[in-house]
N, C-alpha and C positions, 0 to 999 in steps of 0.2 A: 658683634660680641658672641663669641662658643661659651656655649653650658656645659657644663661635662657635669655628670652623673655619677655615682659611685655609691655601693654600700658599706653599711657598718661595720666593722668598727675604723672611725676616724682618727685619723694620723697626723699631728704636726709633721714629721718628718717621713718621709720617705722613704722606707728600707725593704728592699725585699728579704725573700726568708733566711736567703744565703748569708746576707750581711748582718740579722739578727743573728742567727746561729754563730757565728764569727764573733762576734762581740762578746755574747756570752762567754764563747769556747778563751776566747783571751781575757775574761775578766777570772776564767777559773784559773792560769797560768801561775796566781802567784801563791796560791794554797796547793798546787801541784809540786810547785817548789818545794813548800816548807812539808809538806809527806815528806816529799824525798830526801828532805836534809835529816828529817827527824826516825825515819821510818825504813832507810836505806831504797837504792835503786830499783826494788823493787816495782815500786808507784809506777817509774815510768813504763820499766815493759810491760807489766799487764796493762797499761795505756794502752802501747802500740798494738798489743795482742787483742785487746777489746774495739779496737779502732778499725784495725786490719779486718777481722772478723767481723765485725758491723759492714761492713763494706761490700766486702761476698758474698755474705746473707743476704742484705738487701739488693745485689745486684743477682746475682742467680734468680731469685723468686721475682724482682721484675724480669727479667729474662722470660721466666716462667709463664707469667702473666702478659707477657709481649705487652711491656707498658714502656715507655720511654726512660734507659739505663742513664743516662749522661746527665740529662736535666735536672733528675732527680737525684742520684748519688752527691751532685754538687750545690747541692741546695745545706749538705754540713750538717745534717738532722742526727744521719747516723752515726757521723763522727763524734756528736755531741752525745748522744747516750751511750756509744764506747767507753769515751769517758767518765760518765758520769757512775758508769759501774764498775770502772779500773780504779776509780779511790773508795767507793765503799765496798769492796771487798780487801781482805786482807794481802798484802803485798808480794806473800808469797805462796798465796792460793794455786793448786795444781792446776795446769793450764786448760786442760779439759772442762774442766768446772768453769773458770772462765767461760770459754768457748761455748758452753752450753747455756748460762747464764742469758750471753750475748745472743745465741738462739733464740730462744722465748722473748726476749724483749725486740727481736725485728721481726723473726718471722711470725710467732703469737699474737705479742700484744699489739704490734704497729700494721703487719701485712695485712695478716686475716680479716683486720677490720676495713682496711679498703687502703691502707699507705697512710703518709702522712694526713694531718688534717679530718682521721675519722674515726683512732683510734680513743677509746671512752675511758681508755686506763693509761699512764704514765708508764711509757716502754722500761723506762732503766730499771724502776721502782720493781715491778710485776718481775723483770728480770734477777734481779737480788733477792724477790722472795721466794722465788722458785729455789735459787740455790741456800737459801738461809734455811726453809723448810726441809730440801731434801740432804744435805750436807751440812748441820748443825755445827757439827764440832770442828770442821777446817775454817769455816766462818767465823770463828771464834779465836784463831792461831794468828790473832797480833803480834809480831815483835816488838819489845817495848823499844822505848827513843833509842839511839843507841849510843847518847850517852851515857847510859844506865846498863847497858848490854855489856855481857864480859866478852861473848864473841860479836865482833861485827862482820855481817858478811858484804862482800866487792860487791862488783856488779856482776863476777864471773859465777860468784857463790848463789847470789839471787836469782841468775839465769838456771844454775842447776839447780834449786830449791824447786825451782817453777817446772820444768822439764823433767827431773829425776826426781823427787823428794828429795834427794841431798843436796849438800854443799859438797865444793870441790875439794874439801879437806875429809865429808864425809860425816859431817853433823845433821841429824833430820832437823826442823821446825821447832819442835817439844825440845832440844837441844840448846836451844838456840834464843828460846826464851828465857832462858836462865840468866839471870840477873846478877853482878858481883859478888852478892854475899849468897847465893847458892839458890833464891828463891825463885818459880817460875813465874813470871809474873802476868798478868793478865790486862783486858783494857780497863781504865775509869769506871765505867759505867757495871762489868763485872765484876772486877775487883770490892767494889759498892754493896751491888746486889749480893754478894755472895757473904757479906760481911754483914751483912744487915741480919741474913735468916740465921747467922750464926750466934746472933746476939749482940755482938760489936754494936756499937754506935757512932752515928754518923761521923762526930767530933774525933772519934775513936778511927775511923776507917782512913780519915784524913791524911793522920800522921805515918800512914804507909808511902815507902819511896816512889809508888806510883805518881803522886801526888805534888804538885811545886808547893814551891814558897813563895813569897814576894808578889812579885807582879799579876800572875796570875795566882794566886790559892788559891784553893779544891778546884782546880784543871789540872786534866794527867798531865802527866810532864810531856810537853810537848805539843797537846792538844790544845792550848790557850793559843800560842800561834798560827796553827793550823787555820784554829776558829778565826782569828782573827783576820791573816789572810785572806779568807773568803768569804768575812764581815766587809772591809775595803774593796772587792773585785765586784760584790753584789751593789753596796753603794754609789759605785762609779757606771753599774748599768743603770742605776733610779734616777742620779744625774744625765747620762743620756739618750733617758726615756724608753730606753728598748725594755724594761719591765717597770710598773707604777709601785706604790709605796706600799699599797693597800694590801698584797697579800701577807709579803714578808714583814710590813709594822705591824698587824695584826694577828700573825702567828706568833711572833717575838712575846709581846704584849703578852699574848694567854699563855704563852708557857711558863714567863715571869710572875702572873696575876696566880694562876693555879697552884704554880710552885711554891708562891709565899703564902697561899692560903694552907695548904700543907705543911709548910714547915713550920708556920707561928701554931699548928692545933700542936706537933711534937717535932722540933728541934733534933731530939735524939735517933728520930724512925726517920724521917725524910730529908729530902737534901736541899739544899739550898738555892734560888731561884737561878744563882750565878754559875751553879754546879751544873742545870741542868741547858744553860745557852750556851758555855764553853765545852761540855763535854759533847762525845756524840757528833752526828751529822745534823745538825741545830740549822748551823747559819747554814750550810750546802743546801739543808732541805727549804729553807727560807726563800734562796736566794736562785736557787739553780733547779730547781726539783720541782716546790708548790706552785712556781711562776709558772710553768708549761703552759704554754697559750692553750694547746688544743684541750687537754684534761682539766684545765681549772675554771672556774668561774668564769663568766665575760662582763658582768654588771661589776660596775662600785662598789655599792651595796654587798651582792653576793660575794665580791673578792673579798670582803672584809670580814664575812660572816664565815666563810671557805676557810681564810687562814686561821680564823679563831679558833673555830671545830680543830683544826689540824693540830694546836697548840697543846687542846685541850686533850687529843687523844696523844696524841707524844707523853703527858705528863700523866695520864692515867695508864696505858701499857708500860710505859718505866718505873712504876710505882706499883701498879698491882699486877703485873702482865708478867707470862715467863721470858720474855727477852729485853733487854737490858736495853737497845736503841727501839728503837718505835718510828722512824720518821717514814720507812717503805709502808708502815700497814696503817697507817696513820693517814696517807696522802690519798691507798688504795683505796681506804672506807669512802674518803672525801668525794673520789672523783667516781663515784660511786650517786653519791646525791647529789654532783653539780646542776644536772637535769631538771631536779625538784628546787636546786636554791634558787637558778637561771627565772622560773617560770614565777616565782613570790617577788623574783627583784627587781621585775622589767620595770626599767623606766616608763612614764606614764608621757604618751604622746602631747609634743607640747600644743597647750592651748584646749585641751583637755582635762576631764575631770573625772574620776570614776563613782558612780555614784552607788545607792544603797542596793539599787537595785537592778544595775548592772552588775555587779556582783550576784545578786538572788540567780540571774540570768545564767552567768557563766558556771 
């Protein structure tokens, strides 16, 4: 009889990092869809352009570092925070800004710390706040759905939005937001905020054409499916185990718990808890973002404690904070204290007991 040995953390199945990262990357595939159907062609090429770009970054700087190119570019990590920063930025964000984005989040936040496996902050995350902070206002140049849009642009238009600031007919971005009846319109979450400090009310902000009807109400138009698509792509990883329940039910939970605590004190000042899971990077940050094996919690315990904080700060930066999503600075704070949750949640070896005075000790 062979014993084989092996440490923590234990695995019903089998997968190395490659085959995680894949799964992930195809559970995102069908909220990439629905960008692209609601938000035009854009989604995909700053994909390819944040994919592309992950990929030379991280292969130059191992290059650099004479660490093995092959083994690790194919392991999908970097493909996987390519993407994860080509949908939360705007579709037709200047491509540089991209590229620079995608910078800080391989070579900053992921190299510098030793490569995959060492990095203490969330690469995509650290990378969208670099350009959120240094380029405010292009991070802010959503196009609304575009069936709400009076111009919509091809994919030839999106590629020169992206490469030239125009469109091939010669329309910039602020052009191009303009909406049927002349308005420029902006995302959910702004459109919200911005109506709030103006006095409007909630009830009141609602009935802006940003906003559906029916199936989803108070989701921008367009973003209830978004959300929901990559509410089904997250759930179909918790069914094949490659992330557990505990970070994203527990994030879910406090944005919901926090949200309704706010809106039962005023109805008219806050939004409502359903406002605040379909708008926004909610479910992406739940499902694709708070999971991150290396930056997040590794206890039970702690993943559930990890995604609540994370809930709780999403719904206090979108309610008191100046920027209207919250789920990059929100993850940053977190993985920030993973260290301190990790060391209160450790499991207690079994058949062991911790007593009064093992504690006085330590």
């Amino acid at each position: 009889m062979k014993l084989i040995l092996s440490s923590s953390p234990y695995q019903r199945v089998k997968r190395d990092t490659g085959q995680v990262m894949r799964l992930v990357i195809y559970a995102m595939v069908p909220g990439i869809i629905a960008q692209t159907v609601f938000f035009g062609w854009g989604t995909l090429i700053q994909a390819f352009l944040a994919v592309a770009s992950a990929l030379v970054f991280e292969g130059v700087i191992l290059w650099l570092r004479k660490r093995p190119i092959e083994r690790t570019l194919t392991d999908y990590s970097a493909i996987l925070t390519g993407l994860l920063i080509a949908i939360s930025i705007p579709p037709t964000l200047p491509w540089w800004m991209t590229i620079t984005g995608v910078f800080f989040a391989i070579a900053v936040a992921k190299q510098v710390y030793g490569g995959l496996g060492f990095n203490i902050f969330n690469p995509a995350m650290i990378g969208y706040v670099v350009l959120l902070i240094s380029f405010p206002a292009a991070m802010s140049l959503w196009l609304p759905p575009q069936h709400l849009a009076s111009l919509t642009p091809s994919f030839l238009d999106s590629a020169a939005l992206i490469f030239t600031d125009f469109s091939t007919t010669g329309y910039d971005v602020t052009q191009l937001r303009t909406v049927a009846d002349g308005v420029t319109m902006a995302t959910p979450l702004d459109t919200l905020k911005t109506d709030l400090t103006l006095g409007i009310t909630y009830s009141e902000s609602l009935l802006r054409p940003i906003f559906s009807t029916g199936l989803f109400q108070s989701a921008g138009a367009g973003w209830g499916w978004v959300s929901l698509s990559y509410l089904l792509g997250g759930l179909w990883l918790v069914k094949l185990r490659v992330i557990s329940w505990h970070i994203p039910g527990s994030m879910l939970a406090s944005v919901a718990v926090f949200a309704l605590l706010l809106y039962m004190i005023d109805a008219d000042h806050y939004a409502s808890p359903l406002f605040h899971l379909i708008n926004g990077a909610v479910m992406v940050g739940a499902f694709f973002i708070a999971t991150d094996p290396v930056s997040a919690s590794t206890t039970p315990k702690g993943r559930i404690i990890y995604g609540a904080a994370i809930g709780f700060w999403v719904v206090i930066i979108r309610v008191f904070g100046g920027y209207p999503d919250a789920i990059a600075f929100a993850v940053i704070i977190m993985n920030m204290v993973v260290p301190l949750i990790d060391y209160y949640t450790r499991p207690r070896t079994y058949g062991h007991q911790v007593t009064k005075k093992a504690r006085r000790v330590e």
